[in-house]
C-alpha positions in Angstrom: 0.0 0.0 0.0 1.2 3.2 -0.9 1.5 6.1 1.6 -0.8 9.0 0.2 0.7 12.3 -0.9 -1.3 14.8 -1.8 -0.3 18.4 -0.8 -2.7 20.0 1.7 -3.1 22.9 -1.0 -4.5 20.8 -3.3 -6.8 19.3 -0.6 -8.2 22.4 0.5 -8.3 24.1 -2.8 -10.5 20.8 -4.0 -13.4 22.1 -1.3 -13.0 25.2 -1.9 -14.0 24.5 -5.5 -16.8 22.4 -4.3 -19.8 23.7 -4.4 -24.0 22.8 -4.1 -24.4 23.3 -7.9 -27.6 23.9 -8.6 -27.7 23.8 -12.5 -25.2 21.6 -14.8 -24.0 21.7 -18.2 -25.7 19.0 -19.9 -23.7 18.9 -22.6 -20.9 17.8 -20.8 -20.6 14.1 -19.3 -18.4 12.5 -16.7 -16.9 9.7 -17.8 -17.7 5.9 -16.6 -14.4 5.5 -15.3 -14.4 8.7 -13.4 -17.7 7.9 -12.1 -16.5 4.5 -11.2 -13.8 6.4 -8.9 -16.3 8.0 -7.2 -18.3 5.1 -6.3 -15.4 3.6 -5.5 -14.8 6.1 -2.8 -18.0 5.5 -1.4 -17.5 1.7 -1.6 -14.5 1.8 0.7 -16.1 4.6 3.2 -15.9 3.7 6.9 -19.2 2.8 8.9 -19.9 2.4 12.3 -19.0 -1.7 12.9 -18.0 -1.8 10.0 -21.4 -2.7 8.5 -21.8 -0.5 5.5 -25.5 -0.3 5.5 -26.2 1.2 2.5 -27.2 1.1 -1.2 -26.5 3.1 -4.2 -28.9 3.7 -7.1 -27.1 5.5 -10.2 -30.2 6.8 -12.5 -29.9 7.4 -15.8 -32.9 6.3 -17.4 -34.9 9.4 -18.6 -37.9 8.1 -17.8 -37.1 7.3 -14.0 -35.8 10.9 -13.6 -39.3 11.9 -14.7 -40.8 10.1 -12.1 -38.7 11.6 -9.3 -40.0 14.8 -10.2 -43.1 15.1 -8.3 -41.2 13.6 -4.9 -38.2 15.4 -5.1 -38.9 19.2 -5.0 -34.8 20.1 -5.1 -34.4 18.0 -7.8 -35.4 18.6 -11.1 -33.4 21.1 -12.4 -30.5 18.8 -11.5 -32.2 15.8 -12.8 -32.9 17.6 -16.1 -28.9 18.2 -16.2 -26.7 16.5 -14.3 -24.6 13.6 -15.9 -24.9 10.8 -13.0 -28.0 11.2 -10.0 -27.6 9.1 -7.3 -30.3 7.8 -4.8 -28.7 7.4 -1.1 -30.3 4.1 0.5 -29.7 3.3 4.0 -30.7 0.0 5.9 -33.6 -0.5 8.0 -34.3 -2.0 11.3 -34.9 -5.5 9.5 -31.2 -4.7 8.3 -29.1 -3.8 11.0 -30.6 -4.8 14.2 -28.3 -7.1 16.3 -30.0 -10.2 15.6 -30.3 -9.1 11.8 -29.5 -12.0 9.4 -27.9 -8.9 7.0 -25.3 -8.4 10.1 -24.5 -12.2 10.9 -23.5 -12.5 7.1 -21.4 -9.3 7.2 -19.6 -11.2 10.0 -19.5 -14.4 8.6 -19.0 -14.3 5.3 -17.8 -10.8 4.4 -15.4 -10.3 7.7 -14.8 -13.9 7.6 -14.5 -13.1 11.5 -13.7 -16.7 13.9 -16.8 -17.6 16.0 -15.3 -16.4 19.3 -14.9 -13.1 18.0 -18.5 -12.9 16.3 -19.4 -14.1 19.5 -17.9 -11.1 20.7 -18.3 -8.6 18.5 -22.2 -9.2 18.4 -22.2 -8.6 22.1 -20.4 -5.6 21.7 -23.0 -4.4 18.9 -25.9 -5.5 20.6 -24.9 -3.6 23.6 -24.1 -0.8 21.2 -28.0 -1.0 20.3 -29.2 -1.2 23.6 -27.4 0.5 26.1 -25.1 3.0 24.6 -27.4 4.7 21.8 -30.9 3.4 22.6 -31.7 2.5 19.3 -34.9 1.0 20.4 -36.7 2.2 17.5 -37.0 1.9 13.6 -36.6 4.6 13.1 -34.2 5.3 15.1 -31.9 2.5 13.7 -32.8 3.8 10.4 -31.6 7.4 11.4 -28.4 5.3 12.7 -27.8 3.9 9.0 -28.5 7.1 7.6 -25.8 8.6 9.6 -23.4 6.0 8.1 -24.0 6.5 4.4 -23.8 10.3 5.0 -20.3 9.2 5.3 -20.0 8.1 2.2 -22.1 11.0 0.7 -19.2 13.0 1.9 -16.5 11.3 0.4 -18.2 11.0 -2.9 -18.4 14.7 -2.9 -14.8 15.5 -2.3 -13.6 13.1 -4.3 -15.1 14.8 -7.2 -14.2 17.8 -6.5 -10.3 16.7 -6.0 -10.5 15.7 -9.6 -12.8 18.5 -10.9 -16.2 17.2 -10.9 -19.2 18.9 -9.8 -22.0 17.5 -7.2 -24.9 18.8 -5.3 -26.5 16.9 -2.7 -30.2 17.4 -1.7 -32.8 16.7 0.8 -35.9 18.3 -0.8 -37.9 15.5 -1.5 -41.2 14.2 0.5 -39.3 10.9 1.4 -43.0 8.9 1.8 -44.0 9.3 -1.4 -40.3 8.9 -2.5 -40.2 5.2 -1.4 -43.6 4.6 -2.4 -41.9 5.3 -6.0 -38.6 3.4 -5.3 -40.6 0.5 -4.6 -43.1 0.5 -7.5 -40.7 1.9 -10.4 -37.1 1.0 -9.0 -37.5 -2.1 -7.7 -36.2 -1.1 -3.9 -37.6 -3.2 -1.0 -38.2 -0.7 1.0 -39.4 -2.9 4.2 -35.2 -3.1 3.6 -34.2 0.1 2.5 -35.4 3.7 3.1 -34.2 6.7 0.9 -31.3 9.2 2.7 -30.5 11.9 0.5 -30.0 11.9 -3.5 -27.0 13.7 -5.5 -26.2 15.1 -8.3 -22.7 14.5 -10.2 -22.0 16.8 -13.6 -20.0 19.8 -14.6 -21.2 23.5 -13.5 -22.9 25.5 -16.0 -21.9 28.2 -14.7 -19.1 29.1 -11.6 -21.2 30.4 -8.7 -22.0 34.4 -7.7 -20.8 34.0 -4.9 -17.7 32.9 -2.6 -18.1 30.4 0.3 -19.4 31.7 3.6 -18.6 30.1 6.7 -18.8 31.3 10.5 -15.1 31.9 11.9 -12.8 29.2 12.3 -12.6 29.7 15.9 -15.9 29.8 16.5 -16.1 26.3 15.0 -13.0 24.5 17.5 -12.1 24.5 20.8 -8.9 23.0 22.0 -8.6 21.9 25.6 
């Protein structure tokens, strides 16, 4: 494995070219292996466990952007534009609760973990559940998974940008009806899956009016 290097300049200048581009030039496409990379970034994301429980839906098919329309209020100019749209899925209770069939494979056959230490480890993650979060809901536990593949939203994001690519993630959809149209158009269990966010990858049409604005450094950390 090789040690990164990538100057810190090139880091920070990467987000401060990101931006939440709100139209895209739809003449220009990002190519499969570049999207590829970006997915890939997501792929190898960190999650709490280790569990990765999450889902991504690339949508390309005119049609099925159509359709997302009339759910997703911040989304059409993007889905009229943008080269790749992705659909955020996290796990559900049925998913990622301790007993969970989902988690015993993860540990099994993806972690290839021993039996005393998935013996362990589901203690640990039950206990997790239980005690130290109270994730004694659905919806909490789905708000948990959530949480996780925001992760990878992130990294998505700046990988792009660290290789020029536009994105804009967005929340403005009516997540209900959303999954009522997952589940009869996309083919998403969604006893299994609920929608977290959906994003848009492209190339601006334009570079934005206006610099980032962010409250005061030190107003964000404290050191003790």
């Amino acid at each position: 494995m090789i040690t990164p290097n990538i100057s810190k300049k090139d880091i920070i200048n990467a987000f401060q070219f990101r931006h939440a581009t709100k139209e895209f030039d739809a003449t220009k496409k990002v190519s499969d292996a570049d999207m590829d990379f970006i997915l890939e970034t997501a792929h190898l994301s960190p999650s709490s466990f280790g569990f990765e429980p999450w889902h991504f839906v690339v949508v390309q098919d005119k049609e099925l952007r159509e359709a997302l329309k009339p759910v997703a209020w911040g989304a059409p100019l993007k889905l009229d534009t943008a080269s790749h749209f992705v659909l955020g899925l996290s796990m559900k209770a049925p998913m990622v609760k301790h007993d969970a069939e989902y988690i015993m494979h993860m540990m099994k056959e993806v972690k290839q973990l021993p039996a005393e230490v998935i013996e362990m480890y589901s203690k640990f993650y039950r206990e997790f559940q239980e005690r130290d979060f109270d994730l004694d809901t659905d919806k909490k536990l789905f708000d948990w998974s959530a949480k996780q593949t925001y992760i990878a939203l992130g990294n998505m994001m700046t990988s792009a940008a660290l290789i020029g690519i536009d994105s804009c993630p967005i929340e403005g959809f009516h997540q209900e009806n959303a999954e009522a149209l997952l589940k009869g158009k996309f083919g998403v269990d969604t006893d299994k899956y609920g929608l977290s966010f959906m994003t848009a990858f492209g190339y601006r049409k334009a570079d934005p009016e206006f610099g980032k604005s962010r409250r005061n450094f030190n107003d964000i950390v404290t050191w003790k």
